[in-house]
N, C-alpha and C positions, 0 to 999 in steps of 0.2 A: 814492421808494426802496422804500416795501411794494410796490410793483405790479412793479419789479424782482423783488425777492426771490424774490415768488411767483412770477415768469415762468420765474426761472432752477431753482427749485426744483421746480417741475410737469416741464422739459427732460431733468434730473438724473432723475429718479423713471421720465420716459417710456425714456431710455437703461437703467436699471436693470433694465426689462421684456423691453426687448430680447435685452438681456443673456442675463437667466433664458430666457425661450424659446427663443431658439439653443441656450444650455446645455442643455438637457434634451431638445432634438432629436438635440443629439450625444451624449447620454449614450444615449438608448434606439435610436439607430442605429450606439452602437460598438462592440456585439459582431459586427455585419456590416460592419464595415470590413477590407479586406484590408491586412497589416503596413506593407505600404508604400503613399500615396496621391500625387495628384497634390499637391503643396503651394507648388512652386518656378513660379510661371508668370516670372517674369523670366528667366530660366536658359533655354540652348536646349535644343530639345524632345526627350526620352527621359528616362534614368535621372536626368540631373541633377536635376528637377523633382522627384524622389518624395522623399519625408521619410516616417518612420517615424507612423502613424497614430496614435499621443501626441501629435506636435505640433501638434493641433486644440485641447488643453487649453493649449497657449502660447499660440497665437491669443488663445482667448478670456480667457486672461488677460491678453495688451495690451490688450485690449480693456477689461477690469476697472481696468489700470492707469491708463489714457489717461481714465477716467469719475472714480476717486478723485482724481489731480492734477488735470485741470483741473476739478473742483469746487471744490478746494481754493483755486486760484487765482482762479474767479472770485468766488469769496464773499470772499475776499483783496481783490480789484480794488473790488467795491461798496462792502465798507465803507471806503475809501480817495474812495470818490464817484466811481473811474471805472467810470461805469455802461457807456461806449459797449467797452471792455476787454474788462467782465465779458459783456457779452454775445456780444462776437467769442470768446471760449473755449467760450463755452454752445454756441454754434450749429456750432464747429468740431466739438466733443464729439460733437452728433449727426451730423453727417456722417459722422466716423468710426465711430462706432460702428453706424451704419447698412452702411456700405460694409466693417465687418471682419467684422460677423455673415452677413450675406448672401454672402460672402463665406466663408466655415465653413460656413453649410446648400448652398451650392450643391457645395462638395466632397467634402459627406456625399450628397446627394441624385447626383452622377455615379460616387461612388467604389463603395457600398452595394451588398452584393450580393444586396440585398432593397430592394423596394421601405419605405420606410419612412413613413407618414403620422401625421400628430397626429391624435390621437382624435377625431371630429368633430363632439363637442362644444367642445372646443377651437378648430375649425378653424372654426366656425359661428356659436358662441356667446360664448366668450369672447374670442378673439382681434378681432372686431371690435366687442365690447362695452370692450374692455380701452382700444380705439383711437382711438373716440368719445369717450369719458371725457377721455383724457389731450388729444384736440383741444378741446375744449372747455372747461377747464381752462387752458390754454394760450390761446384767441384769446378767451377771456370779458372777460380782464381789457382786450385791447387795443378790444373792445367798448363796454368801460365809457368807457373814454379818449374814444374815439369821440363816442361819446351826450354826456358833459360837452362837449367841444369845440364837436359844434356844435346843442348845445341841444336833444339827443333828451332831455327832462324831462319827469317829470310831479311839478308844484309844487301843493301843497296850497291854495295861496295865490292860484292861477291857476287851476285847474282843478276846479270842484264836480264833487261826483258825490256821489248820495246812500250807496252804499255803499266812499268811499276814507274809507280808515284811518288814512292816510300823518300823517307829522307835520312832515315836511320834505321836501324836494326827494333827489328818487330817478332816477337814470337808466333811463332804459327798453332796448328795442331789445334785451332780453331772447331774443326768438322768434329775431331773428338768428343771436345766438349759437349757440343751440340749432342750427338748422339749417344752421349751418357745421358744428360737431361732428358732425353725420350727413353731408352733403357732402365734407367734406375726405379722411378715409377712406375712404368709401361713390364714390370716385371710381377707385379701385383696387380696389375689393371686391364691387360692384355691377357685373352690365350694363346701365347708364346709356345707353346706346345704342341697345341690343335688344332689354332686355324691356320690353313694351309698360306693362304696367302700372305699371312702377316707374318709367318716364317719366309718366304719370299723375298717380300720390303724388307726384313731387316739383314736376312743375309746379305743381300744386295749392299744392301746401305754399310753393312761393317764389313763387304770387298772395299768398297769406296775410302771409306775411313783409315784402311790399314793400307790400302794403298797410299792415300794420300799423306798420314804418316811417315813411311820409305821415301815422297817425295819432296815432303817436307827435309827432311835430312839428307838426301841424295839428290834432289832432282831428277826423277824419271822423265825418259824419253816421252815425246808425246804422242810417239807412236805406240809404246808400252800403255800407256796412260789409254790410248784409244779403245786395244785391244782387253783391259781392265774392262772401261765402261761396258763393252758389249758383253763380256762374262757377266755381269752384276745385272745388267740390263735384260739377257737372257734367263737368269734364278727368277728374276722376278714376272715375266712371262708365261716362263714353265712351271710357279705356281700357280695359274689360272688368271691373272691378271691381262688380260685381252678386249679387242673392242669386239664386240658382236655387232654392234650397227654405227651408222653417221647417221645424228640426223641430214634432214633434210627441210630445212624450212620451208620448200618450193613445191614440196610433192613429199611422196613417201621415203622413208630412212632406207639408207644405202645398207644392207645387209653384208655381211663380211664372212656367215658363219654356213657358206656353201660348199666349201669344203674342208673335211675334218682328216685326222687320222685318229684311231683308238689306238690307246696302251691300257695293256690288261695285266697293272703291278699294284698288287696291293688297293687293288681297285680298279676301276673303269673309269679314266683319262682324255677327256678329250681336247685334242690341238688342233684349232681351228686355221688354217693357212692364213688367211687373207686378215683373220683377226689378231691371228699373233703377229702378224708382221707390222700392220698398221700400228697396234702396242709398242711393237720395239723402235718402231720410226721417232713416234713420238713422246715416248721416255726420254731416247737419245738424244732429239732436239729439247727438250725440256731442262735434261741436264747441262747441255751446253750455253742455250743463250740465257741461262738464269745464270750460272756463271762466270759470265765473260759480265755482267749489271756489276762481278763482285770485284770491281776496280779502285774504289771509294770509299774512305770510311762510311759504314752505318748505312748502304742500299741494301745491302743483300739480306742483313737480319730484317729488314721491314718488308723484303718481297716474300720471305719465307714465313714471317707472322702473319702478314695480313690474307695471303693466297689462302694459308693451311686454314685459316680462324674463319674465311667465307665458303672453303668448301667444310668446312666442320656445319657449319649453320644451315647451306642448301641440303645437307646429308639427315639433318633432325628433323625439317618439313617431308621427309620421306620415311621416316620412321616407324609412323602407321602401315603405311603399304608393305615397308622392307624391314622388318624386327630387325633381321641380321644386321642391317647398317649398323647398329651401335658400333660393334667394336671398331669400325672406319672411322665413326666420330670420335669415340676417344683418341685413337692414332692421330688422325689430322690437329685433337685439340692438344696433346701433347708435343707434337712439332709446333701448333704454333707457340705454346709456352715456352719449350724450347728458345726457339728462335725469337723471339721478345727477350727471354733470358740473356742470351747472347747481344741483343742490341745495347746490352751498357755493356759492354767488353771491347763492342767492335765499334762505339757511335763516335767522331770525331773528337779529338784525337784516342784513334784507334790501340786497346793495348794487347790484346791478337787479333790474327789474319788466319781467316777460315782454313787456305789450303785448300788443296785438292779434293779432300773430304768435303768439303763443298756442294760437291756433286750427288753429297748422300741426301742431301735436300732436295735436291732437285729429282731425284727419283721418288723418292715418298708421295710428293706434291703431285707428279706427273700419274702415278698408278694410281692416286687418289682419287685426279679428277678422273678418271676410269670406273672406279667401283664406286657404288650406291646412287646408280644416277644421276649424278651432278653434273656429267656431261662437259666435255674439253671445251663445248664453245665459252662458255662461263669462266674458265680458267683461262683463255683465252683474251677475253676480256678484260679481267684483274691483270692478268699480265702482258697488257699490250704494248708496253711502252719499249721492255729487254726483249720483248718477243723480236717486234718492229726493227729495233737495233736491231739485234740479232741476224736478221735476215738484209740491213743494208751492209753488214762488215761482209757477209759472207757473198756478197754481189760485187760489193771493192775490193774484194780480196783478187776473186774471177777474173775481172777487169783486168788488173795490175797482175796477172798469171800468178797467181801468189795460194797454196794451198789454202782451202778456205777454213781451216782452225787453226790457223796460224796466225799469232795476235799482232796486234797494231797500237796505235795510241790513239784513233782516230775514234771510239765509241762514241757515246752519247755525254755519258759522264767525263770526258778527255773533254770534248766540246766544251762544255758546261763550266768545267776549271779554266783549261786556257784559252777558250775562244773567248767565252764572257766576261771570264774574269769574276766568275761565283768562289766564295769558301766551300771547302768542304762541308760544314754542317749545312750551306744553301740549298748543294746540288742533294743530302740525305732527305733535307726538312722536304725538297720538290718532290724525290720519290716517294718519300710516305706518305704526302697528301695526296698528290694523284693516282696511288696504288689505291688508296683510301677510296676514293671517290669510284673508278676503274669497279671496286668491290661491290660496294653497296648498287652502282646499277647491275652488275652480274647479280644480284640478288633479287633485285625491283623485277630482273626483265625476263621475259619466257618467250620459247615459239619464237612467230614471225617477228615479234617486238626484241628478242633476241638477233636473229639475223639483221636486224634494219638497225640495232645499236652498234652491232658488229661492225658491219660498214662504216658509219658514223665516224666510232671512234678510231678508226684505224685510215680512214681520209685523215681527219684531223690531227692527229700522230703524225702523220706521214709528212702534211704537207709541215707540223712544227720543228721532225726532227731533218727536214731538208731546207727550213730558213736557216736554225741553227748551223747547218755544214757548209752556207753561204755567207753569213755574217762576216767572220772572220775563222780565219786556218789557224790552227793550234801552234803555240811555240813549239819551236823543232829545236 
């Protein structure tokens, strides 16, 4: 009955949005509407059709009517136990109100005697951040159903691992979800067909997915698991996804793109050596120390909302110069919808575990900060805290002869629980306010004032997450 509830309640909430955005495209396009509009399309064709251009506010208030009643009735229906009811009203709800709003913009957008567009921030950012969210939300829970049914588990009781924290049986298939909620939208929002690279990221990202799937239910080797990454990591590459330069805050940017090879298939291709490699370096590490952050309820959906939602914003200041960047921003603003979606799924106490498919985030985010200018140091910076870990597990691994992706219990977040003696929701609420903070200066800062915050914060990082490892040692 909760998984009801929530399903019909996320339906209700996504109609609501709808709603509001129609409305306010008709209000900021109705002083350029002419007295009379097309409105009557039943009616045969001339004068009968036009109604007085008020009656776009009856519209969309059946529209408001038909969302209050059948709410009303289907939360009527569940708690009476007819679930199969309450959901034939939920799902009529969105029909119509899909089909009465679209339906209101397309009479404002033929009738209007101005062109009238949504701000394109709106258009770019929020609206397919808004989209993601509510997909995701919506297909999480029939996820979870999922995973329970046919045994997508990970059982504390079944499964060692020296850094699981679990205390009981948790469904996984986590990553799924997530990259349904970017999919499902992003399939009307996205050129999925034609732009090369965002055929790329997503291949990539549904290798990751479906592997992590198999690992969810099998447990792959992680050597298997290794060999995956660099498959998915290479598609997305060999779309074009490469660096051409480093800056260089000191002097002139490091060029990468001096030597090439052409391929002459279906076009003229070029692979840059030194640039695709630098790209696959840092895909790789990107998907690995974001996560190994994913040990704790409720870190990982916040590294992957707030990274994707700061390079969505540095990629709109660049818009002017790079048209193309839009479709990056809507990518990044659908991941981070996504992955905000996901944070009530995954935020303490946890009711999935990302999995494997984990990793499909962290490839998105990593090519991200790649294309439209937003430059790895800024990403870099948002993410310095799992970065930082990142690179002291794989130093103590070294140390102690121990393969360095082979996990531990010693992270940041291990600290955090058993050295201090933080709750879970402590050590989530730390990483979302400092990924927060981490963000907004990657925004503030450019140039040399970049390189010198860089430093900064990554002393600062350094010398907090080496008091931490001195404090006190984790229970063993």
């Amino acid at each position: 009955m909760k998984f009801i509830i929530n399903s019909l309640t996320w339906i209700y909430v996504t109609c609501i949005i709808i709603l509001l955005l129609s409305a306010y495209y008709v209000k900021i396009a109705y002083e350029y509407l002419p007295l009379k509009i097309p409105f009557l399309y039943t009616l045969p064709w001339g004068n009968l059709q036009l109604a007085n251009k008020s009656s776009m506010w009856i519209l969309l208030g059946l529209s408001a009517l038909i969302i209050i009643t059948n709410a009303a009735l289907s939360f009527y229906e569940n708690s009476k136990s007819n679930f199969y009811i309450s959901r034939f009203y939920s799902f009529v709800t969105l029909l119509c109100t899909i089909v009465i709003n679209s339906y209101a913009v397309r009479i404002v957008y033929i009738s209007s005697t101005k062109e009238i567009l949504f701000p394109i921030w709106i258009k770019l950012l929020l609206i397919p951040m808004v989209l993601a969210f509510l997909s995701t939300v919506i297909i999480t829970p029939l996820v979870i159903k999922f995973a329970k049914k046919y045994n997508f588990m990970d059982d504390p009781f079944r499964h060692k691992h020296p850094g699981m924290l679990l205390k009981k049986p948790v469904p996984r298939a986590g990553g799924f979800a997530f990259l349904l909620g970017i999919l499902i939208p992003g399939i009307f929002l996205l050129p999925i067909i034609t732009s090369q690279k965002i055929i790329g990221i997503i291949i990539g990202s549904i290798i990751c997915v479906v592997v992590g799937l198999v690992d969810d239910k099998k447990d792959v080797s992680p050597y298997k698991r290794l060999l995956i990454q660099a498959l998915s990591i290479s598609i997305a590459v060999l779309s074009g996804i490469i660096l051409i330069y480093i800056s260089n805050p000191f002097g002139e940017a490091i060029k990468l793109d001096s030597y090439k090879y052409v391929i002459n298939f279906a076009g003229e291709h070029k692979i840059y050596y030194f640039g695709a490699l630098a790209a696959a370096l840092w895909i790789g590490w990107t998907m690995n120390f974001m996560s190994w952050a994913n040990g704790t309820d409720g870190v990982y959906a916040g590294l992957v909302t707030i990274s994707a939602f700061v390079i969505s914003i540095l990629m709109l200041q660049t818009l002017d110069e790079d048209p193309g960047v839009g479709i990056f921003i809507k990518l990044a603003a659908l991941t981070s919808g996504a992955g905000l979606g996901m944070a009530i799924f995954t935020w303490p106490p946890q009711k999935l575990l990302w999995g494997f498919g984990a990793t499909s985030a962290g490839l998105i985010i990593a090519a991200l900060s790649i294309l439209g200018s937003t430059k790895v140091a800024t990403t870099l910076i948002v993410l310095m805290i799992p970065f930082l870990d990142g690179l002291f597990a794989i130093v103590r691994r070294l140390r102690r002869k121990q393969l360095p992706f082979w996990g531990d219990r010693e992270h940041l977040h291990h600290k955090l629980l058993e050295g201090l003696g933080w709750s879970k929701q402590k050590v989530a609420v730390f990483y979302w306010s400092t990924t927060i903070l981490l963000g907004a200066i990657g925004i503030l800062t450019s140039g040399q004032i970049r390189a010198l915050s860089l430093a900064t914060i990554a002393t600062l990082i350094i010398a907090g997450i080496a008091s931490i490892n001195f404090i006190k040692k984790p229970k063993q």
